[in-house]
Each structure stands twice: as structure tokens, then as C-alpha cells.
N, CA, C and O atoms as a GROMACS GRO file, in nm:
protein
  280
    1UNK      N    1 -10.490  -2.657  -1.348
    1UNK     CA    2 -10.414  -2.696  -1.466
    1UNK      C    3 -10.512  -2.749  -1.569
    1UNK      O    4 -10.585  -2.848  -1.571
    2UNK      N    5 -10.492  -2.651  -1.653
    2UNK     CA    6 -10.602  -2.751  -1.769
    2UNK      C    7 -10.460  -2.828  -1.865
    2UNK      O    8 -10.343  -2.856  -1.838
    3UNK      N    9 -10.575  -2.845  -2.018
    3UNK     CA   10 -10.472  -2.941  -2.069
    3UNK      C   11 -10.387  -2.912  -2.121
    3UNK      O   12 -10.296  -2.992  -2.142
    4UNK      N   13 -10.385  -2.760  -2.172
    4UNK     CA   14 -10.256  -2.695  -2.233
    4UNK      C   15 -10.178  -2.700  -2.159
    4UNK      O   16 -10.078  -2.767  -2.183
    5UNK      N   17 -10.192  -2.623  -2.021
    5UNK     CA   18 -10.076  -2.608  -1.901
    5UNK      C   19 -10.027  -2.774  -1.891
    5UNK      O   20  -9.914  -2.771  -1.844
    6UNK      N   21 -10.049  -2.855  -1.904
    6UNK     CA   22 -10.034  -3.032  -1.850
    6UNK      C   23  -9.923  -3.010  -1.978
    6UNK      O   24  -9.808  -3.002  -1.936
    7UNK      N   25  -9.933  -3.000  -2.123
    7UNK     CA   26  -9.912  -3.074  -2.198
    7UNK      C   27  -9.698  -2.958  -2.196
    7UNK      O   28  -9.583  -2.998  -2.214
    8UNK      N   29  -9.749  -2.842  -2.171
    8UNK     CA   30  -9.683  -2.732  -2.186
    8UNK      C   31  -9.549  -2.785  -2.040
    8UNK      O   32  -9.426  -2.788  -2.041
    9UNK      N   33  -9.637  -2.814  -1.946
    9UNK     CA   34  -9.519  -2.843  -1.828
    9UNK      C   35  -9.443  -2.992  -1.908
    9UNK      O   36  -9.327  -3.008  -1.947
   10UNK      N   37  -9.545  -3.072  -1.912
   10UNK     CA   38  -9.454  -3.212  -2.000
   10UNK      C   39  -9.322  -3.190  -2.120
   10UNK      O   40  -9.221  -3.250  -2.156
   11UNK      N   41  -9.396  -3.065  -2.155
   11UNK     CA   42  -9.278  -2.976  -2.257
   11UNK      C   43  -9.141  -2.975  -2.215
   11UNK      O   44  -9.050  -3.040  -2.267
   12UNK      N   45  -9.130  -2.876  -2.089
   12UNK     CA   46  -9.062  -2.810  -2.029
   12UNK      C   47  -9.003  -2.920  -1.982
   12UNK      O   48  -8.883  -2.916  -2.006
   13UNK      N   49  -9.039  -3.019  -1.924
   13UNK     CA   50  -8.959  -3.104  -1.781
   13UNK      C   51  -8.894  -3.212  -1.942
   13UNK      O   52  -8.774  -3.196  -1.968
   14UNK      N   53  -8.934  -3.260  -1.988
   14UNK     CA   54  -8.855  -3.321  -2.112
   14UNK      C   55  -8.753  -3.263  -2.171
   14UNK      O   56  -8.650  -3.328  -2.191
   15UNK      N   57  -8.765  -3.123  -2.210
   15UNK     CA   58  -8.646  -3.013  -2.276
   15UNK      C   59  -8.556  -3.007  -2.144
   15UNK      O   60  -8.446  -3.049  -2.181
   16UNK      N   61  -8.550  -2.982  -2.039
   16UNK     CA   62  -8.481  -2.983  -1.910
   16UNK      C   63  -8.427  -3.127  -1.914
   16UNK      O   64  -8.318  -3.130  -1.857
   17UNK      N   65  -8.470  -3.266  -1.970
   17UNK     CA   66  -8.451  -3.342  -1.943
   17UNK      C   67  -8.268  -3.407  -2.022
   17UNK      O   68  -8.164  -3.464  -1.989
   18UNK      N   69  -8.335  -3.347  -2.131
   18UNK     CA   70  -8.243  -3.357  -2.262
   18UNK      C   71  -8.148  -3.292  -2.282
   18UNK      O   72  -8.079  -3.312  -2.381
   19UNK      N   73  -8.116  -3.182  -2.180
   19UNK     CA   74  -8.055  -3.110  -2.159
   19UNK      C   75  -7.960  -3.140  -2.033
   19UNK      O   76  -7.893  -3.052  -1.979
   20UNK      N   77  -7.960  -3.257  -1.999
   20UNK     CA   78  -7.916  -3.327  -1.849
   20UNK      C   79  -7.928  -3.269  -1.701
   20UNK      O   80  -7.847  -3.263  -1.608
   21UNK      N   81  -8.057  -3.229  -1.715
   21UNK     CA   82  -8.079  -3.134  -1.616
   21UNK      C   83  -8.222  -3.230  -1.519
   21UNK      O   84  -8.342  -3.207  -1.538
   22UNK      N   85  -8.180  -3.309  -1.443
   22UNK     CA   86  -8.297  -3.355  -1.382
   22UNK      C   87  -8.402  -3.286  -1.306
   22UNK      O   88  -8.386  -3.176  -1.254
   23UNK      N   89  -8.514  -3.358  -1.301
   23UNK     CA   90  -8.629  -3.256  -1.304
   23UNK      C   91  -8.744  -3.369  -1.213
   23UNK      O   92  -8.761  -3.489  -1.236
   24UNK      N   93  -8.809  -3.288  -1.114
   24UNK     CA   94  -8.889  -3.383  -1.072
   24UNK      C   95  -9.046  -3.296  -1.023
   24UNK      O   96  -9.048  -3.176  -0.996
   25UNK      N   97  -9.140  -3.365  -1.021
   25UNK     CA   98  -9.283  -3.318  -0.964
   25UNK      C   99  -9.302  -3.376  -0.835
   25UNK      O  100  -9.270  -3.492  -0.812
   26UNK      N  101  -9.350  -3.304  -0.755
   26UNK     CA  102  -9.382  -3.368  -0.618
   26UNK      C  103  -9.503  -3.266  -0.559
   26UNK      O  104  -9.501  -3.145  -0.580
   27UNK      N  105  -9.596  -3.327  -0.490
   27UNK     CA  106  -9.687  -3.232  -0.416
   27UNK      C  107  -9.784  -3.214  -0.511
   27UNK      O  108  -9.836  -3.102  -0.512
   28UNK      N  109  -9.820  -3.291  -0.585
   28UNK     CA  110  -9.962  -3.213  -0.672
   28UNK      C  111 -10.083  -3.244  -0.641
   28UNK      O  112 -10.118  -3.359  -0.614
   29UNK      N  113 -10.172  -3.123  -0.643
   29UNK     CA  114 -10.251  -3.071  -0.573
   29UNK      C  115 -10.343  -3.220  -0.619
   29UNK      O  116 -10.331  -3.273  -0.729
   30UNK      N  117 -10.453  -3.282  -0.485
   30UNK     CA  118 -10.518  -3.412  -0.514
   30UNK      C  119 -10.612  -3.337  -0.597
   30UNK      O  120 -10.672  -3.425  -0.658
   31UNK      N  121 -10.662  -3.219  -0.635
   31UNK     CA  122 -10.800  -3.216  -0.738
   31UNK      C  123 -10.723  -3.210  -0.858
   31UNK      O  124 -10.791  -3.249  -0.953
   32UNK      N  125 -10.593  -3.171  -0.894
   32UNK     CA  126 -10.558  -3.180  -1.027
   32UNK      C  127 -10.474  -3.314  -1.070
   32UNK      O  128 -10.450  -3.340  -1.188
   33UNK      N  129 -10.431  -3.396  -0.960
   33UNK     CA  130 -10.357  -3.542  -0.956
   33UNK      C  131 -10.478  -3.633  -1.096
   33UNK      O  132 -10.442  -3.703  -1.190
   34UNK      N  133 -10.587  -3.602  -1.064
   34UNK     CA  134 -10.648  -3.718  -1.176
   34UNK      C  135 -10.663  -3.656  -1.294
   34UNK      O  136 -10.668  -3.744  -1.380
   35UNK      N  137 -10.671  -3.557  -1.339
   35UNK     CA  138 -10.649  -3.515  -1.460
   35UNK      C  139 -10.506  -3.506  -1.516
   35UNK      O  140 -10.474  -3.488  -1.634
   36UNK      N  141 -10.436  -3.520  -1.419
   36UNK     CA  142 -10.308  -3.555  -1.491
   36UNK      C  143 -10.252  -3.689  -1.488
   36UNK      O  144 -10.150  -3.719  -1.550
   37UNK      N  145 -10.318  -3.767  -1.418
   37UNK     CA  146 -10.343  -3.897  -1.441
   37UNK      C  147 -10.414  -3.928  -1.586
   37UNK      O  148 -10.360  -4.012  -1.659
   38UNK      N  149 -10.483  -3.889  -1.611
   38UNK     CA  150 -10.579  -3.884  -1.698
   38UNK      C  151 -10.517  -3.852  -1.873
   38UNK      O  152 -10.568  -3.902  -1.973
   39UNK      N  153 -10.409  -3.766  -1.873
   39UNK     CA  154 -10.363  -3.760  -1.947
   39UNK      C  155 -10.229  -3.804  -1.980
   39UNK      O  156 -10.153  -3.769  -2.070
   40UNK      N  157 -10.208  -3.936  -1.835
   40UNK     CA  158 -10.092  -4.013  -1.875
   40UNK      C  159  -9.968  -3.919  -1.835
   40UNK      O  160  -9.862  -3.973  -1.866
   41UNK      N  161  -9.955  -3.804  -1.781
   41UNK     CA  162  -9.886  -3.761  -1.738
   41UNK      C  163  -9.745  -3.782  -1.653
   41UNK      O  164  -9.634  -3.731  -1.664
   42UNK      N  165  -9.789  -3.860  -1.581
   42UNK     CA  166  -9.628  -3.915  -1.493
   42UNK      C  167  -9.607  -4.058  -1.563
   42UNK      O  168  -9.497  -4.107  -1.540
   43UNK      N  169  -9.685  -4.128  -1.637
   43UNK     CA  170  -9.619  -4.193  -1.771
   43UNK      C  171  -9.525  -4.143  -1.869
   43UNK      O  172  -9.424  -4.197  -1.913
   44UNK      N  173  -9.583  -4.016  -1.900
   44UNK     CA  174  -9.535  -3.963  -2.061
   44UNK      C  175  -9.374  -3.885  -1.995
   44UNK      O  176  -9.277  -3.899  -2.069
   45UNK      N  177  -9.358  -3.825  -1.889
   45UNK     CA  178  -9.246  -3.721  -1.835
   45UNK      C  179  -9.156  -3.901  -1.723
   45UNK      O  180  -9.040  -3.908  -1.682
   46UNK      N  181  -9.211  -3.956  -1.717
   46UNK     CA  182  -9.132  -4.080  -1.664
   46UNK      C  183  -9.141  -4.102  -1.530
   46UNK      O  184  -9.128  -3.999  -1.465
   47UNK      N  185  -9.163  -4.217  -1.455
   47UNK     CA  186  -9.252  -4.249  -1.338
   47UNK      C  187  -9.119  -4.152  -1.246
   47UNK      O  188  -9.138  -4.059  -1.168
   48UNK      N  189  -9.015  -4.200  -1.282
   48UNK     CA  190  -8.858  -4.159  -1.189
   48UNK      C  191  -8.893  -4.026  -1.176
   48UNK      O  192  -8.850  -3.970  -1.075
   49UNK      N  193  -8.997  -3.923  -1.294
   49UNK     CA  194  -8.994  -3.798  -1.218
   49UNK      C  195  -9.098  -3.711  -1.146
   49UNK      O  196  -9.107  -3.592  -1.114
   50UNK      N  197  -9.177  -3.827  -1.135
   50UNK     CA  198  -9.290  -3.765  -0.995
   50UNK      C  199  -9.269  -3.845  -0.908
   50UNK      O  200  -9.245  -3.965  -0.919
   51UNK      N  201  -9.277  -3.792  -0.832
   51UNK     CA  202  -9.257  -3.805  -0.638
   51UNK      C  203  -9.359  -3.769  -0.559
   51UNK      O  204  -9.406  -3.656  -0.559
   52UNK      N  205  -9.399  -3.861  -0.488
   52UNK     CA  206  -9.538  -3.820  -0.374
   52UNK      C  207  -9.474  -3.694  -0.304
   52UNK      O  208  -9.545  -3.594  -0.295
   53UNK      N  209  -9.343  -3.688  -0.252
   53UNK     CA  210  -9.331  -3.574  -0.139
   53UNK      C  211  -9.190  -3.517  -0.163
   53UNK      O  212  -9.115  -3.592  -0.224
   54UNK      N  213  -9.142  -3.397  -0.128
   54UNK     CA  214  -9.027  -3.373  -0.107
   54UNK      C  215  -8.933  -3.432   0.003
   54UNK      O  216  -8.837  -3.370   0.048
   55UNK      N  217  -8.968  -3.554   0.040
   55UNK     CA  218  -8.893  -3.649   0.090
   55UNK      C  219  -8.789  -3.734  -0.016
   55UNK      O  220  -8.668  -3.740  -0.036
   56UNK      N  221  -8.918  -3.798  -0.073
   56UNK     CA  222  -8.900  -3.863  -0.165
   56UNK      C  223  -8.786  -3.805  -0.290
   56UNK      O  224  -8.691  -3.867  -0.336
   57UNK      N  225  -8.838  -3.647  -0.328
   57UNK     CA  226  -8.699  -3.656  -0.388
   57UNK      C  227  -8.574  -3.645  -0.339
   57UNK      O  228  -8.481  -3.669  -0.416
   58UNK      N  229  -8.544  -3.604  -0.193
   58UNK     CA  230  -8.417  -3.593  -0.163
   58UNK      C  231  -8.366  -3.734  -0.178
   58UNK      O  232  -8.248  -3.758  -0.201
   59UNK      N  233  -8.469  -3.836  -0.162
   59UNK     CA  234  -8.425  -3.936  -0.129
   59UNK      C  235  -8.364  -4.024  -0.266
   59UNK      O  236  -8.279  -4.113  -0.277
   60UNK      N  237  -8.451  -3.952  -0.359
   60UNK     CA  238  -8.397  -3.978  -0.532
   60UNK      C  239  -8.302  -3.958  -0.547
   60UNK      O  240  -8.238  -4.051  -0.596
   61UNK      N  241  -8.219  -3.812  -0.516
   61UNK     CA  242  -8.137  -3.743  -0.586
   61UNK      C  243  -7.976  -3.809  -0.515
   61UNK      O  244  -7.870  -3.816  -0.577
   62UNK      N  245  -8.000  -3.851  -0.371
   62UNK     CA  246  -7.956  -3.906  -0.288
   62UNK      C  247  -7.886  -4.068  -0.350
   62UNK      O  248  -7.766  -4.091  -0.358
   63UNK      N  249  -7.974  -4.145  -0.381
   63UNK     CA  250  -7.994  -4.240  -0.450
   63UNK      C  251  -7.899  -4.225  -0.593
   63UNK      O  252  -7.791  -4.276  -0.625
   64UNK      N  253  -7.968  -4.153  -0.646
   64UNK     CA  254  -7.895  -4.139  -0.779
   64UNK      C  255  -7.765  -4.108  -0.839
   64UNK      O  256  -7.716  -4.141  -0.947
   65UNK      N  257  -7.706  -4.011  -0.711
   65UNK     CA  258  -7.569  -3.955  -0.706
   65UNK      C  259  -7.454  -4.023  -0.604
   65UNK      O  260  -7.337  -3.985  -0.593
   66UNK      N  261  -7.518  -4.130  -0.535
   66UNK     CA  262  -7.452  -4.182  -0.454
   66UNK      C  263  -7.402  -4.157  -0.361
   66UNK      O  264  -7.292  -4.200  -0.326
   67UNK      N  265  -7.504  -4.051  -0.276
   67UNK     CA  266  -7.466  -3.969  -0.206
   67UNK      C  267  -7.484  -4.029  -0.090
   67UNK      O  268  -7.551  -4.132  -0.082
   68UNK      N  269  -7.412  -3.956   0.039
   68UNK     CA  270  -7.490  -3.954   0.213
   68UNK      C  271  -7.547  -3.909   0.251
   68UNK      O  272  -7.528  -3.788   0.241
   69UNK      N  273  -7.658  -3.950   0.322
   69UNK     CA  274  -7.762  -3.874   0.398
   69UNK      C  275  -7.690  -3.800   0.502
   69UNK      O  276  -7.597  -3.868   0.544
   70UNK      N  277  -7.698  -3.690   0.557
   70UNK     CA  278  -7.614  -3.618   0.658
   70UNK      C  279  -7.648  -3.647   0.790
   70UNK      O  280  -7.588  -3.595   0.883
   0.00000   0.00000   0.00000
């Protein structure tokens, strides 16, 4: 991911956002995690939408909707 692709996904997951369509990152790769650190990235798209694991978001979406775990 360089910085276009960074700035271009921040695009996308915001327009998805505004659109009431929740949106989350999880799993990113540890050599590209600090450059998108770097550019403030899971600051600028909102901490609520990166997730260390696809645990974690079930466990969001779970959370958020008031749902049961099965």
C-alpha cells in the first residue's frame, strides 16, 4: 500500500460510512501496519473501524446491534 492506495481506501470506508453502511479493517499486513500508522490512518477512518482480528469484529458488530452470540 503506498500513499495513494492509504488515502483512496480512507476514501472509500468514509463514503461507505456516510452512507450508513458500516465498515471495518482487520488483519493488516505488520509491514504495511506502520505506514498506515504513519499516516494517521485508523485515526482519520475512526479507531471503532480497525480491528486487530476477525474476532474482534464479530464481536463489534455483535456489540453494536445488540445481538447474541450463538
Amino acid at each position: 500500500v503506498d500513499l495513494s492506495g492509504a488515502y483512496v481506501l480512507e476514501d472509500f470506508i468514509k463514503n461507505l460510512e456516510s452512507k450508513n453502511i458500516k465498515t471495518f479493517v482487520a488483519n493488516i499486513n505488520p509491514d504495511i501496519k506502520p505506514v498506515l500508522d504513519g499516516l494517521n490512518f485508523t485515526k482519520n477512518i475512526g479507531d471503532n473501524c480497525y480491528k486487530s482480528s476477525i474476532t474482534s469484529i464479530a464481536s463489534a458488530i455483535i456489540s453494536q446491534y445488540n445481538l447474541k452470540e450463538a
